[in-house]
N, C-alpha and C positions, 0 to 999 in steps of 0.2 A: 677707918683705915684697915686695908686688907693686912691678913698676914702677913705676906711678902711687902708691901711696903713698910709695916712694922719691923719685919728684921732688914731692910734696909737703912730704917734713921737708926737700929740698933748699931751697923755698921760705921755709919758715918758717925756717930758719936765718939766711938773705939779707935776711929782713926784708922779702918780697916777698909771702906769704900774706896774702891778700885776703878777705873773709867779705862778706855781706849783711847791712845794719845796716835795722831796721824803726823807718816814719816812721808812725806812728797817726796818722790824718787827713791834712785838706788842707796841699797845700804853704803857706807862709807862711814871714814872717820868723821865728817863734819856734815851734818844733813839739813835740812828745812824741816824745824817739828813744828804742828801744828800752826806753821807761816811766817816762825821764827828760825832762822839760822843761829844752830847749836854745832858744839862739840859732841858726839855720840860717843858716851863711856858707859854704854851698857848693853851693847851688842857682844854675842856670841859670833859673829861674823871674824874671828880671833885671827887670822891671818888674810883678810879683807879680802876674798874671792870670790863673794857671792856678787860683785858687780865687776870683775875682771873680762876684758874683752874674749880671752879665749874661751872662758866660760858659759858668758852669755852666748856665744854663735856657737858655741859644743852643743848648747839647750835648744837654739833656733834650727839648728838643723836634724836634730833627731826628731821635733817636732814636724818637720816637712818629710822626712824618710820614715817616720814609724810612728803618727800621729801623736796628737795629744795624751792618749790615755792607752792604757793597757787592756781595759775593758771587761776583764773579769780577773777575779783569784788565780795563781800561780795553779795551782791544782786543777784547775778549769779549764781556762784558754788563755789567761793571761799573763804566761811565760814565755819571755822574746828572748832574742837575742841578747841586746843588750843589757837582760837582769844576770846571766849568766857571766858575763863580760867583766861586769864590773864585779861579782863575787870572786873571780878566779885574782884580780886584780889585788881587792881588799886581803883575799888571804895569804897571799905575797906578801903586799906589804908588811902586814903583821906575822908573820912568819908562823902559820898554821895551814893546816891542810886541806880546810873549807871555807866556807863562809855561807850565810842567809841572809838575805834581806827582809827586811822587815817596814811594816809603812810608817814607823816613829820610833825615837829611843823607849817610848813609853811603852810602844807596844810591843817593844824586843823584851824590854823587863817584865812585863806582866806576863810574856808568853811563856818564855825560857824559865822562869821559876816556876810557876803552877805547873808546866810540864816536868821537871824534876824535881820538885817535892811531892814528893806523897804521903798517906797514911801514914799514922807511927812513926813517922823521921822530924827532925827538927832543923827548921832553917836558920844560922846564927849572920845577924842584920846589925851593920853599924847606926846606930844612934841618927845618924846625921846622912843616913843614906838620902838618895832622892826621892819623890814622892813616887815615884811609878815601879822604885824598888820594893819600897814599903806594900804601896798598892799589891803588887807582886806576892808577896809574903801572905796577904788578907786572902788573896783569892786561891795560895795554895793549898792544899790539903794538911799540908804537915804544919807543927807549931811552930812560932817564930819564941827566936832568942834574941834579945835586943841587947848588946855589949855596949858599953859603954865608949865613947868616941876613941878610936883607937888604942883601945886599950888593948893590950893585948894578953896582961893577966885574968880578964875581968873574963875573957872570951876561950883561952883555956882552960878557965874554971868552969866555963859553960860546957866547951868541949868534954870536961871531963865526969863530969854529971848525965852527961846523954848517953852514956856507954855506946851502943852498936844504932844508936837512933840518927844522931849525925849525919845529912847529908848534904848540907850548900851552906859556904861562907860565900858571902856576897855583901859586896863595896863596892862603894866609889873608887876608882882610882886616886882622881882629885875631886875633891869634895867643893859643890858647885856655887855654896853660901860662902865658903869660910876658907876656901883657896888653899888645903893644907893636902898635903898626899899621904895616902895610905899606907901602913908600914908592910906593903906586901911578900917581905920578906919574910917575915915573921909570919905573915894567914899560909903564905906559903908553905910555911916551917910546921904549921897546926895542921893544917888540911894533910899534909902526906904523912903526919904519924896518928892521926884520927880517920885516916883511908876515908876524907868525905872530899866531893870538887871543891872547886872554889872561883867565882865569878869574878870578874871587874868588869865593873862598868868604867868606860875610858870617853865618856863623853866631851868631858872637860879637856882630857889629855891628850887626844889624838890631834896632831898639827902643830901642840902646844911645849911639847915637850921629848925625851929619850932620843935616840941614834934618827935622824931623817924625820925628828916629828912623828915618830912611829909610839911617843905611848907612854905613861908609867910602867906598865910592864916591860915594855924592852928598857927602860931605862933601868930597872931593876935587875935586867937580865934574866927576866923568868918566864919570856917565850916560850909557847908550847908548854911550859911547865904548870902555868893558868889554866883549868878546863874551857876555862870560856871566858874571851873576852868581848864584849858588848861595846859598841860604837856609836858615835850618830854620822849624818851625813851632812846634818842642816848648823853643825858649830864650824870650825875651822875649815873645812869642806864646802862651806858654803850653798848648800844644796837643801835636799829635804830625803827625811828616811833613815834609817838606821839598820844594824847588820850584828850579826852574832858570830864569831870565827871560834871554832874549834877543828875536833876530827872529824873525819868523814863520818864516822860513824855517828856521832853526836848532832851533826846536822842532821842527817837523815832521819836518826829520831825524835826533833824537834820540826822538822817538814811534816811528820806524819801527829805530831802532839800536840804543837804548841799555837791554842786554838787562833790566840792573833793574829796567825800568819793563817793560819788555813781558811778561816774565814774574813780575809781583810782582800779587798781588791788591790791588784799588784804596783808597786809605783810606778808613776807614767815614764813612758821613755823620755824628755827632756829632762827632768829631773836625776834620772839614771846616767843618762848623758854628762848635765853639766858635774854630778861628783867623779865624773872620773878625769874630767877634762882638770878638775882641782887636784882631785891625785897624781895627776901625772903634773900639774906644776911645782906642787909640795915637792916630789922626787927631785925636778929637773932643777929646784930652786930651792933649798933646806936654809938658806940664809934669811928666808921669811921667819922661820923658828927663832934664830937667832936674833932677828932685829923687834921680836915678838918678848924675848926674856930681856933683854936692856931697856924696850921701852917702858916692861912692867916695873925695870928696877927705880927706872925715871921719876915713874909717879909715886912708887915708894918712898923714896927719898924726899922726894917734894914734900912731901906731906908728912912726914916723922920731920924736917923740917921748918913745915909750920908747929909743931910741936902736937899733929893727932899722933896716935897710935893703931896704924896702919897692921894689918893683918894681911894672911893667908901665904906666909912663908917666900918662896921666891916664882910663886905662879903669878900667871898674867889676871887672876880673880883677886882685886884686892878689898878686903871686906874694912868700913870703917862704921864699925858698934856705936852707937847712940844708947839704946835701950830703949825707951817707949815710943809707941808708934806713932804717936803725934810729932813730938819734936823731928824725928826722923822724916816725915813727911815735909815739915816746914821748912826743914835745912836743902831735901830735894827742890821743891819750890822758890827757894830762894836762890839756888842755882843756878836753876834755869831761864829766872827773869835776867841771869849773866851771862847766858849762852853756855852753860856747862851742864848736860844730862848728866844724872846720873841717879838712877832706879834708887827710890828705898824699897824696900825689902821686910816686911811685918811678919806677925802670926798670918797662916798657918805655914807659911815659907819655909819660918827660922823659929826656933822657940819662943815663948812668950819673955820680956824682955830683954831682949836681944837684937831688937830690931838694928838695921843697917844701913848704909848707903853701900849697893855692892859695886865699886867700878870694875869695868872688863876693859883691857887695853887690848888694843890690835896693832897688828906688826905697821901696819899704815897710819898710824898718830905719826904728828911731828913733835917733836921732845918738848918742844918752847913750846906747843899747844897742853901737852903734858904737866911738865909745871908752872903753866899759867890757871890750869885746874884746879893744881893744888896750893897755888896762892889762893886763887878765890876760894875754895871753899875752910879753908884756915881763917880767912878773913867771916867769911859768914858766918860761920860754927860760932868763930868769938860775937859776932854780934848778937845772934839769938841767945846768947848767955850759956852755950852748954858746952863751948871747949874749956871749962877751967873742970867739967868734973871728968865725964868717963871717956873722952876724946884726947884727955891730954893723956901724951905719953912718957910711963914712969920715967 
């Protein structure tokens, strides 16, 4: 047995072996998995536009007007029109006064932080950030501070130990496992009397939440008061790619910094295309938002109804805790011999145990599809024997 296939049966024993499951066709609420017709509750497709008619022909036609591909790095030759187009767009929407594109959420986070951390400054990282934030923090220069899940005494005590070192608080908006949001008022409140930025990433929040789907920040009311907030393109947006909004001045020095962008080839024009053809339906149609927080409240209830204990506050992520990654896997499994996906979720995701089932609702579920969900999985959870311990709700 070679190495690699030895830490393979090490995985699969752990309950941590992972495979690629095949979705035939467009995303949507209910798909063909692997040539079975499911419920899909585990898409980031959060207001169902990655297969909407104006979108797909937004992508088919910038694909016949400005080819497939970009062809090189922004910096290079690979700056069109349409990258320009949709940045003027994004930083409207979120109410700042640039924006960057970048070719992934991951690569907006790893870029933007090694670029403003440096030497001798210390980055302070919630607990439960995302891995590409985390990642971020490794490849910066400066040390990380790891605060406890939004604590916010734990991280002014950090604040106040780093004297003039301090320079990025960086979070999730909404936190991507555990569907709870950030108490940005407060990093807010820390960052402007510790004179250091302070980031959010609004992966989860953009489409999903605040004034028009514009964000836990705006919903917070702390536009522009954010140094920077980070985006994707490929959740509620339904596209692929990701974006940075700040000042002019703060793009600019993350155009000339921040090495993911400057060495990553530009995204293609269809994909440029079809987010903005979703931005501009998000605008012209904010009651997707709306029918995106009722349907989450749907499956909540269903499911504190079968008697789980249903997490992640009142976001459309709603997380349901098992704890070890085997049972977690067999309750997914057993679901989906029902027609109901729904992703678990193991180490190195989520902490060690804490495993999950995480479902994500979209504004295009039907409710009865909803809590027909969360009967069956109340029903299955009681079969495999684990709704009487950490499933059931006080």
């Amino acid at each position: 047995m070679t190495d690699i296939e030895s830490r393979l049966e090490e995985l699969r024993a752990s309950g941590l072996h992972r495979r690629l499951r095949l979705i035939e066709g467009a995303q949507g609420p209910r798909v063909q998995l692997d040539g079975q017709p499911v419920l899909l509750l585990c898409s980031n497709d959060y207001l169902g536009l990655a297969g909407h008619p104006r979108v797909r022909e937004a992508a088919a036609e910038a694909a016949l007007d400005w080819g497939a591909g970009a062809g090189a790095s922004r910096l290079i030759s690979g700056n069109m029109a349409p990258h320009r187009r949709l940045e003027e767009r994004l930083a409207a929407f979120k109410g700042y006064e640039a924006a960057l594109l970048f070719g992934s959420g991951y690569l907006a986070n790893l870029g933007a932080i090694s670029a403003l951390a440096g030497r001798n400054t210390i980055v302070f990282s919630d607990e439960l950030n995302h891995a590409s934030i985390v990642d971020g923090c490794r490849l910066a220069r400066a040390e990380t501070f790891v605060y406890r899940h939004s604590d916010v005494e734990h991280l002014a005590w950090g604040l106040s130990e780093a004297g003039g070192r301090a320079s990025l608080i960086v979070t999730d908006g909404v936190f991507s496992m555990d569907g709870d949001v950030a108490p940005l008022e407060d990093l807010s409140r820390l960052a402007r009397f510790h004179d250091c930025r302070l980031m959010v990433d609004e992966a989860h929040a953009t489409g999903a939440m605040g004034p028009g789907g514009r964000g836990s920040v705006a919903a917070a009311g702390l536009s522009k008061e954010v140094d920077l907030v980070v985006g994707t393109l490929g959740k509620a947006l339904g596209s692929y790619g990701a974006y940075v909004c700040a000042s002019t001045e703060l793009c600019e020095y993350l155009l000339n910094t921040a090495r993911s962008f400057i060495f990553s080839t530009a995204l293609p024009p269809p994909v440029l295309a079809a987010a903005l053809a979703a931005l501009e339906l998000l605008e012209a149609e904010p009651e997707r938002v709306r029918h995106l927080s009722a349907n989450a409240a749907t499956l909540r209830e269903g499911l504190v109804a079968e008697g789980l204990a249903a997490g992640g506050g009142q976001s459309q992520i709603v997380p349901l805790e098992v704890g070890d990654a085997g049972p977690t896997m067999e309750l997914c499994e057993l679901l989906l011999e029902r027609g109901v996906f729904a992703q678990g979720i193991r180490p190195p995701t989520v902490p060690p145990g804490s495993s999950r089932l995480r479902f994500s609702v979209m504004a295009t579920h039907e409710p009865a599809g909803l809590r027909d969900a969360a009967r069956l999985t109340g029903e299955a959870a009681r079969e495999l024997g684990i709704a009487t311990s950490t499933l059931l709700a006080a």
